[in-house]
C-alpha positions in Angstrom: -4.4 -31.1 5.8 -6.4 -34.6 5.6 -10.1 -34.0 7.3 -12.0 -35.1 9.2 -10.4 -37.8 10.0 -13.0 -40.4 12.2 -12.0 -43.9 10.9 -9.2 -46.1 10.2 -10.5 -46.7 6.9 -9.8 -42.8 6.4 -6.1 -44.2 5.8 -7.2 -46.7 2.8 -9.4 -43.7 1.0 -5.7 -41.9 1.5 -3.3 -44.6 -0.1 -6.0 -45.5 -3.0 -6.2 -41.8 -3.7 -2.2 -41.6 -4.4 -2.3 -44.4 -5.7 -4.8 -43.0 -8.1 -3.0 -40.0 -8.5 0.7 -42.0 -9.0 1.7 -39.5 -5.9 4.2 -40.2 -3.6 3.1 -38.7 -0.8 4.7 -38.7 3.2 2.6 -38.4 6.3 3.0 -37.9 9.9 1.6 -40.8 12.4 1.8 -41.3 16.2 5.0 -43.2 17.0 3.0 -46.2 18.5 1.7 -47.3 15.2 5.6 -47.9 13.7 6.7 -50.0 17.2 5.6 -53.2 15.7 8.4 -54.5 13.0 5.9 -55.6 10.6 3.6 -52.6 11.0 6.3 -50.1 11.0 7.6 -51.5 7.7 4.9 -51.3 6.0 3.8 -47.7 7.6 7.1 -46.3 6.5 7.0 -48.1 3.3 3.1 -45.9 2.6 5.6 -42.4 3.2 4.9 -42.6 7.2 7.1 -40.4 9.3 6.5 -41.5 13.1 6.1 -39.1 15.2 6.7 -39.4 19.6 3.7 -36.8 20.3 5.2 -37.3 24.4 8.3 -35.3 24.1 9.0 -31.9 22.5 11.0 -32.2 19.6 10.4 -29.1 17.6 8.9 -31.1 14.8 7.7 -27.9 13.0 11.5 -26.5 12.2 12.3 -30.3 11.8 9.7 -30.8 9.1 9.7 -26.9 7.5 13.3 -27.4 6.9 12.4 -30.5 5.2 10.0 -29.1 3.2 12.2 -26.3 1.9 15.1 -28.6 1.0 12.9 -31.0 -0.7 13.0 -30.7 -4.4 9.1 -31.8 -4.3 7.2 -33.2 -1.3 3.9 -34.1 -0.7 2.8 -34.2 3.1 -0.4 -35.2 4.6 -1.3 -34.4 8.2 -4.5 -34.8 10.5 -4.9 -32.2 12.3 -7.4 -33.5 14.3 -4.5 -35.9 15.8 -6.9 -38.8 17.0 -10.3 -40.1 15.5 -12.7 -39.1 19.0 -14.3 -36.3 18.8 -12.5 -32.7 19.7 -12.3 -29.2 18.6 -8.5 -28.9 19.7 -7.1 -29.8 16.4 -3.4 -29.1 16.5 -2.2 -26.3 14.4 1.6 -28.1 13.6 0.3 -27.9 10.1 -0.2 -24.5 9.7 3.2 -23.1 11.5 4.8 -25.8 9.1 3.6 -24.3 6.3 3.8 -21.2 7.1 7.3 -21.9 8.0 8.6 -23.2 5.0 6.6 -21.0 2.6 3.9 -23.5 1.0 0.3 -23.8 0.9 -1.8 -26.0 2.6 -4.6 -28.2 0.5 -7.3 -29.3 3.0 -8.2 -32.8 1.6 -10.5 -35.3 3.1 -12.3 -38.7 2.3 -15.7 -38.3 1.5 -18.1 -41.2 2.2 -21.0 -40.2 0.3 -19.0 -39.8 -3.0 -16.8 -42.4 -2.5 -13.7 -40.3 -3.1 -11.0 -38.3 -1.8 -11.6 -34.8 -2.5 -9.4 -31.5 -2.4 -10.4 -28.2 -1.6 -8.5 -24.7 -2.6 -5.4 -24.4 -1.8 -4.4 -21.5 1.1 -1.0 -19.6 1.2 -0.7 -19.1 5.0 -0.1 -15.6 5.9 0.0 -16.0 10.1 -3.2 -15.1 10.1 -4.6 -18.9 11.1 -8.1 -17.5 12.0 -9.1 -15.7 8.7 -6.9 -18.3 6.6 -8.5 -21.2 7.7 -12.0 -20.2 7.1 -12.5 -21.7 3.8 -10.8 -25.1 5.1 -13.7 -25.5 7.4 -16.1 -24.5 4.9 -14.9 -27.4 2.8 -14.8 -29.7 5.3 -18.6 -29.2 6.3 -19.4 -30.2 2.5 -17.5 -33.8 3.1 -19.7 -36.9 4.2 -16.9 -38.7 6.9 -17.7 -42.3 7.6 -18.2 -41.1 11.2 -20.1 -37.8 11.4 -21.3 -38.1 14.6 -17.8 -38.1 15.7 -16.7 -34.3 13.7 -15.9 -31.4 15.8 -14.6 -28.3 14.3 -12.4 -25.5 16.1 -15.2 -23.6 16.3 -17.4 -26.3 18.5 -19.2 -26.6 15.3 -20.4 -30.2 14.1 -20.9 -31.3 10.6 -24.1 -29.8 10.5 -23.0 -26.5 11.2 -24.5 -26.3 14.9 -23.0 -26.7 18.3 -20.9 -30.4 18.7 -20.7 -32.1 21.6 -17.9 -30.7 24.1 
């Protein structure tokens, strides 16, 4: 679960830190970014799984059943699903995991550090409200390039108070 995500840079903090980490890892991107040959080659050559966010699919039994017949698979998504500002921030990632049994690691650039940074992981028990919690409490402690641009499911900004709606 890569947060908040309010910058195209966010993507560079994310390759350097596998990089760093001599991870493969796969992630899911809006299908528009792999429509350009040169672009979508070298999106899908970083682990990028396009994805047409117009059409229903069921991507979550698509990408569970991945996930439970991978021998090992690393897969970051943004919930957030765009880099403006909103509090809807899809929940794919959670009924994935949940789904195919694994945790979720909320994981974010942090600007102030200069550094990616995990947080606990969280065994998802379909309770999204109370397992979440400690996501958002790790994502408040992250400095994004873009802070002014943060909402949280809860309306909440990085400061803790009410964001903009």
């Amino acid at each position: 679960m890569g947060a908040p995500h309010t910058s195209n840079w966010d993507f560079l903090v994310f390759v350097g830190a596998m990089e760093k980490l001599g991870v493969e890892a796969s992630y899911i991107g809006k299908a528009s970014l792999f429509r350009w040959g040169p672009m979508a080659r070298f999106m899908k050559g970083l682990g990028g799984i396009p994805v047409e966010r117009s059409v229903r699919n069921d991507l979550v039994a698509q990408v569970s059943q991945a996930l439970r017949d991978a021998e090992r698979m690393l897969l970051v998504i943004a919930p957030e699903g765009t880099r403006e500002p909103t509090a809807e921030w899809r929940m794919g990632f959670y009924r994935i995991a949940l789904a195919a049994g694994v945790p979720i690691v909320p994981a974010g650039p942090d600007y102030g550090r200069k550094a990616a940074i995990f947080g606990p992981p969280i065994m998802p028990t379909g309770d999204p409200d109370r397992d979440l919690q400690p996501a958002w409490a790790f994502f408040k402690t992250l400095v994004p390039r873009n802070p002014d641009q943060v909402l949280f499911p809860d309306g909440s900004g990085m400061d803790g108070g009410a964001g903009r709606a």
